[in-house]
Wavefront OBJ file of the C-alpha trace (Angstrom):
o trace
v 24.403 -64.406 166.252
v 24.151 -68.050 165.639
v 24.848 -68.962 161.970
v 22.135 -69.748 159.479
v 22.442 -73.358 158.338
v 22.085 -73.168 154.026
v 19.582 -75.653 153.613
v 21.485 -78.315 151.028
v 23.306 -81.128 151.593
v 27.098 -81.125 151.279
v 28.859 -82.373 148.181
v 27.932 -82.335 144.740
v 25.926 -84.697 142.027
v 29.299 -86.745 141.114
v 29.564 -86.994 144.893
v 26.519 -88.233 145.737
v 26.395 -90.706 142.560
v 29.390 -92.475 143.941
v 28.397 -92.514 147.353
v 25.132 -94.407 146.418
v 27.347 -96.571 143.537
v 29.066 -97.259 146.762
v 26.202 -98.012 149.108
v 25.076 -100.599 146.707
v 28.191 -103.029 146.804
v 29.561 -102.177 150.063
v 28.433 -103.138 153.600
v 26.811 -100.178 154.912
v 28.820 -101.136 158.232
v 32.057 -100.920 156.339
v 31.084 -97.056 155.067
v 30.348 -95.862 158.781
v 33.655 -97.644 159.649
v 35.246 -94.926 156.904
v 33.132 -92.203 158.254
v 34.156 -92.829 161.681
v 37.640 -93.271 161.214
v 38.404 -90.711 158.184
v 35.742 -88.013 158.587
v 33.868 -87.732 161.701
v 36.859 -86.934 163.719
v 37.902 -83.549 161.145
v 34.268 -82.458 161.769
v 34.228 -82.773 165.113
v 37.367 -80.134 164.789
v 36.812 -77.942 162.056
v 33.470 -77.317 162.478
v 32.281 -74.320 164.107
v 29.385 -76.655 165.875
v 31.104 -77.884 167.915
v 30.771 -75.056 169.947
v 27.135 -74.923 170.205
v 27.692 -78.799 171.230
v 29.957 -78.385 173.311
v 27.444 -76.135 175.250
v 24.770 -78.364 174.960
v 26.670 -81.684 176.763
v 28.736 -79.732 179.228
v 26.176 -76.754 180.468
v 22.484 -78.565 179.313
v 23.215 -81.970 180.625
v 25.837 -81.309 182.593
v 28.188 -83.832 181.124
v 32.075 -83.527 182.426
v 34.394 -81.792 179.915
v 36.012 -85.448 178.747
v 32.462 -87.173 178.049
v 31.428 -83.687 176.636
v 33.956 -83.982 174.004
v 33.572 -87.798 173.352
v 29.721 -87.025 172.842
v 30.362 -84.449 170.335
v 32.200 -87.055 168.216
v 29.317 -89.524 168.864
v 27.211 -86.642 167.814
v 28.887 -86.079 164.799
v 28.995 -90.022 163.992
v 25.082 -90.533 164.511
v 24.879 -87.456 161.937
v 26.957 -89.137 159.468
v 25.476 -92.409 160.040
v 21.896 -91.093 159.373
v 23.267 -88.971 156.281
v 24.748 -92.285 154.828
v 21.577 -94.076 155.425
v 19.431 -92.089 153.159
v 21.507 -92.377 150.918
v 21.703 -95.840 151.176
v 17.829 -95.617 150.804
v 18.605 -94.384 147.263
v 20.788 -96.671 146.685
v 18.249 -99.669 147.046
v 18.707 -100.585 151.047
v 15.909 -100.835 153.124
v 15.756 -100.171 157.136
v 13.468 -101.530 159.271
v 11.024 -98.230 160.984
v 9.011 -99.825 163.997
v 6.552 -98.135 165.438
v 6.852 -98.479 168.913
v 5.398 -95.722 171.163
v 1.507 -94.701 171.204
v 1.024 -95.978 167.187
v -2.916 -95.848 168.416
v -2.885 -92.371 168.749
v -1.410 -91.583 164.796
v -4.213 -94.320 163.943
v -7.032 -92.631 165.521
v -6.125 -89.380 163.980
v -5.704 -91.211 160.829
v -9.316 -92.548 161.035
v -10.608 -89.193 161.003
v -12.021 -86.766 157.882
v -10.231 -83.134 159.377
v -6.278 -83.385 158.912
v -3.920 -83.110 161.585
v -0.290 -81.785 162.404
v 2.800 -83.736 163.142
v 5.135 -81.697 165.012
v 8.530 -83.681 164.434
v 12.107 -82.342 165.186
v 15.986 -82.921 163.859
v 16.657 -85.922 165.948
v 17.747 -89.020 164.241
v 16.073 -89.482 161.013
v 13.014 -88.258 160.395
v 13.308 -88.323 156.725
v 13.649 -92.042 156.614
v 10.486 -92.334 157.726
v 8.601 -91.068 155.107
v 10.308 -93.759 152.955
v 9.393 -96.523 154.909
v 6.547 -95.710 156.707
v 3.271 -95.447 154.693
v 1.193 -93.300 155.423
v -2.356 -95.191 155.016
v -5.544 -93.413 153.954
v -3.799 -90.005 154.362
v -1.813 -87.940 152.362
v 1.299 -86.886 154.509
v 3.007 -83.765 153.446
v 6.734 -83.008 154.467
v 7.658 -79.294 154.988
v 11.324 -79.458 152.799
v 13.413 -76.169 151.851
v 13.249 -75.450 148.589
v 16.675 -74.882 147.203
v 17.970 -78.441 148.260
v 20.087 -80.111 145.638
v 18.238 -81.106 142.793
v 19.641 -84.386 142.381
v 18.344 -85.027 146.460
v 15.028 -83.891 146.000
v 14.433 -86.110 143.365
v 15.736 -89.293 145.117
v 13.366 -88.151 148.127
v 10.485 -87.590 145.626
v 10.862 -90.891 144.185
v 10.875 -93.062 147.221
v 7.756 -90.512 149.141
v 5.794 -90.952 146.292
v 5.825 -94.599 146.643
v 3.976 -93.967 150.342
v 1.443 -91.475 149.791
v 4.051 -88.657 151.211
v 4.794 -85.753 149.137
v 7.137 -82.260 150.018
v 6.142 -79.015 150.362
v 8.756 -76.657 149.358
v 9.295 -73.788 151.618
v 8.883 -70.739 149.494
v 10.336 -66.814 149.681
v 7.065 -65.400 149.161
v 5.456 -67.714 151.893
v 3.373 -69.127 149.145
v 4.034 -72.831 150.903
v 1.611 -71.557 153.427
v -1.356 -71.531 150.860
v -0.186 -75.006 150.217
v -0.240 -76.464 153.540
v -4.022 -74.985 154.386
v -5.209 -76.487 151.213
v -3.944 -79.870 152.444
v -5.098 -79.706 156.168
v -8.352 -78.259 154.562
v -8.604 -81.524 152.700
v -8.176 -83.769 155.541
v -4.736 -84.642 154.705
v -1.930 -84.608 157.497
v 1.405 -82.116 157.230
v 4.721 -82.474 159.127
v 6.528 -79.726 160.335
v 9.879 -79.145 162.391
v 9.336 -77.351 165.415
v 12.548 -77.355 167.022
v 15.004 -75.121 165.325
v 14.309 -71.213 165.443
v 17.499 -70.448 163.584
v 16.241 -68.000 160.685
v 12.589 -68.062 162.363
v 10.965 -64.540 162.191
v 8.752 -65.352 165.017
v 9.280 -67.553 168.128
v 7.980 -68.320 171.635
v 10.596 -69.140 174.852
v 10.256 -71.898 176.607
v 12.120 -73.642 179.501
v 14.357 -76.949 177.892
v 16.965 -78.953 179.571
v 16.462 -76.593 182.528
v 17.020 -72.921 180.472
v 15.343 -70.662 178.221
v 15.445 -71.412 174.520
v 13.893 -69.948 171.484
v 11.189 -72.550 169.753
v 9.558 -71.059 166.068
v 6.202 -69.952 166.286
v 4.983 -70.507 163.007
v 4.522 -74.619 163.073
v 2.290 -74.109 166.476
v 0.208 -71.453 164.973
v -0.751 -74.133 162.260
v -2.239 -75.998 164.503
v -3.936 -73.374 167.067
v -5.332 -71.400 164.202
v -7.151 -73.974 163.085
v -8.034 -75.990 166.143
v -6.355 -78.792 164.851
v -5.219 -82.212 167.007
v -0.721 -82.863 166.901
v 1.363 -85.714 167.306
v 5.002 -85.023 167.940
v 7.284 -87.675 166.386
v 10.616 -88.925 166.299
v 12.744 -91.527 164.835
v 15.717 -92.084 166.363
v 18.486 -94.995 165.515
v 18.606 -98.369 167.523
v 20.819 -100.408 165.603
v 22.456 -100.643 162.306
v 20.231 -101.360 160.062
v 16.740 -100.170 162.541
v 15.296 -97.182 163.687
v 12.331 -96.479 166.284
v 9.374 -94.588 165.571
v 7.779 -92.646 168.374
v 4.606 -90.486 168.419
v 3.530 -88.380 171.885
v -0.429 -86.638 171.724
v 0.288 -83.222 172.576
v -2.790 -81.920 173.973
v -4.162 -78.114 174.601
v -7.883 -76.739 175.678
v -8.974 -75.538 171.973
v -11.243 -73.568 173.448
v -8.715 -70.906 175.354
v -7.433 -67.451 173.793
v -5.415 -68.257 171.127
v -2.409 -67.242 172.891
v -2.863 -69.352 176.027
v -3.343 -72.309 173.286
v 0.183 -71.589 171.707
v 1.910 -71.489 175.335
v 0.077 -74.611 176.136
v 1.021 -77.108 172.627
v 4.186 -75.248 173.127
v 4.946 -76.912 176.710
v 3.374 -80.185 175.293
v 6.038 -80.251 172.418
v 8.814 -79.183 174.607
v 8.580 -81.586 177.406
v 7.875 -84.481 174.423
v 11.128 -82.977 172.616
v 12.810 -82.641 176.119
v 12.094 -86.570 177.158
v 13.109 -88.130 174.003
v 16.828 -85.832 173.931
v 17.830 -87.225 177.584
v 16.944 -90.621 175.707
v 19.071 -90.407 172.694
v 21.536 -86.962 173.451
v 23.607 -87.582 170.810
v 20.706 -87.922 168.124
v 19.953 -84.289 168.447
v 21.326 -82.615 165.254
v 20.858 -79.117 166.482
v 24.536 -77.942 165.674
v 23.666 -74.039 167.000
v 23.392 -71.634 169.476
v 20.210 -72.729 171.058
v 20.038 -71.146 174.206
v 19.253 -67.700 175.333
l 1 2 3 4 5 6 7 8 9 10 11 12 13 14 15 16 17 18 19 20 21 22 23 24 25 26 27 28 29 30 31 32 33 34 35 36 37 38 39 40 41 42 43 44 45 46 47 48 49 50 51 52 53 54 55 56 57 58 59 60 61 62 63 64 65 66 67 68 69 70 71 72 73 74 75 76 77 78 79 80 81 82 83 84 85 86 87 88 89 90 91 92 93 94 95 96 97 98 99 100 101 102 103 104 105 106 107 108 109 110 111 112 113 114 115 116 117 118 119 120 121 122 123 124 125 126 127 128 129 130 131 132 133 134 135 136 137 138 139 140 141 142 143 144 145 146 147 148 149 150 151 152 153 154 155 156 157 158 159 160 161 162 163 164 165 166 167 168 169 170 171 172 173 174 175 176 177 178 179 180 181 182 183 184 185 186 187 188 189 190 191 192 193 194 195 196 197 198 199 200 201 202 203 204 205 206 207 208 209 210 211 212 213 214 215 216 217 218 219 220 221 222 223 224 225 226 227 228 229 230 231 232 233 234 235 236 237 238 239 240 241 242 243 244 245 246 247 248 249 250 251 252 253 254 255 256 257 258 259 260 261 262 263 264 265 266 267 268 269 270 271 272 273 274 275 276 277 278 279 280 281 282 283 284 285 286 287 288 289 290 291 292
């Protein structure tokens, strides 16, 4: 049984205060110099994930057992590098997001009255994006769980707010789903994860990196049930201080069963997700069990 990740990120308020009171004096270079050096490598150890990573570069894309283990400490470091760079968002930094892969596509959607779906994933730094990135005529709604550290959420609500992006909290009593058909009802756009199945109630196989995984139903039936168009997205890190913005158009014949339209955007997001991991494996922050 894979482990359920808790939702919040590590450390407390004091914590987080100084790492931003840091972020703002400091060369951000200088703090993933710490990371790397101080931190990274006890992760890479203690951390129970790096079993599920060690499965994923030495049996999914069929790395040798040495670069298998280097990856999972490049793994590790992209993870703390993107963690320190929201942060460093707070803190007053800004990253440049460039939009480099089918931006015609997001516009087109944009341009029209119904709302639409982005379908994005835990690879590099989606988050970011929302900061940076406005989102234009459109509201964009972001999919968040709800019991995230207050002091984070309101960090993230201050800099969304300044791009027409706001959160949806995931709720207990599923009210969040009331919440996202009111906003696709009113032409607005919402972005879900699709990649992760850990503590999904419902989920659909599908072949990735060559085996059968588990993806969660629920963000697909969004779309299908309502006939709506998808984008999948990613932002992934280039250099230091940039990150790359990527949309695919996942396309499915709304006018098949229901089911047959699931299995179909299903494939779509898959090979999308699929084509983008062999492009940047160690921006994949999966961290679990993902394979049947």
């Amino acid at each position: 049984m894979a482990r359920q990740w808790k939702g919040t990120t590590f450390g407390g308020e004091r914590l987080h205060k100084s790492l931003i009171w840091a972020l703002r004096y400091i060369d951000i270079r200088l703090i993933y110099a710490f990371a790397a050096l101080f931190i990274v490598p006890i992760c890479s150890v203690v951390n129970k994930s790096r079993k599920s990573a060690y499965d994923y570069f030495r049996n999914r894309l069929n790395y040798g057992w040495w670069k298998s283990i280097w990856n999972i400490y490049l793994n590790h470091y992209k993870f703390a590098q993107v963690v320190i760079d929201k942060f460093a968002m707070y803190a007053g930094k800004r990253f440049l997001v460039e939009v480099e892969n089918n931006a015609e596509a997001y516009h087109k959607l944009e341009a029209k009255s119904e709302g639409f779906v982005i379908l994005s994933s835990h690879i590099g730094n989606y988050e970011i994006a929302g900061y940076t990135f406005s989102s234009g005529a459109k509201r964009m709604n972001i999919l968040v769980f709800a019991h995230e550290k207050e002091f984070v959420m309101r960090n993230r609500s201050s800099l969304f707010d300044k791009n027409n992006v706001q959160m949806i909290a995931v709720q207990e009593d599923m009210s969040h789903l009331y919440e996202i058909d009111r906003e696709l009802r009113s032409g607005s756009i919402v972005t879900l994860h699709a990649d992760r199945s850990a503590g999904a109630t419902k989920c659909i196989e599908g072949i990735f990196l060559g085996h059968t995984a588990r993806f969660p139903l629920g963000p697909l039936n969004v779309v299908t049930m309502r006939g709506l168009d998808a984008l999948a997205a990613n932002v992934t890190k280039v250099a230091w201080n940039r990150y790359k913005l990527s949309f695919t158009q996942l396309e499915y014949d709304k006018s098949a069963p229901r089911k047959e339209q699931t299995k179909q955007l299903s494939r779509e997001y898959i090979a999308a997700l699929e084509e983008c991991v062999k492009e940047y494996p160690t921006q994949w922050f999966n961290f679990y069990n993902f394979w049947i």
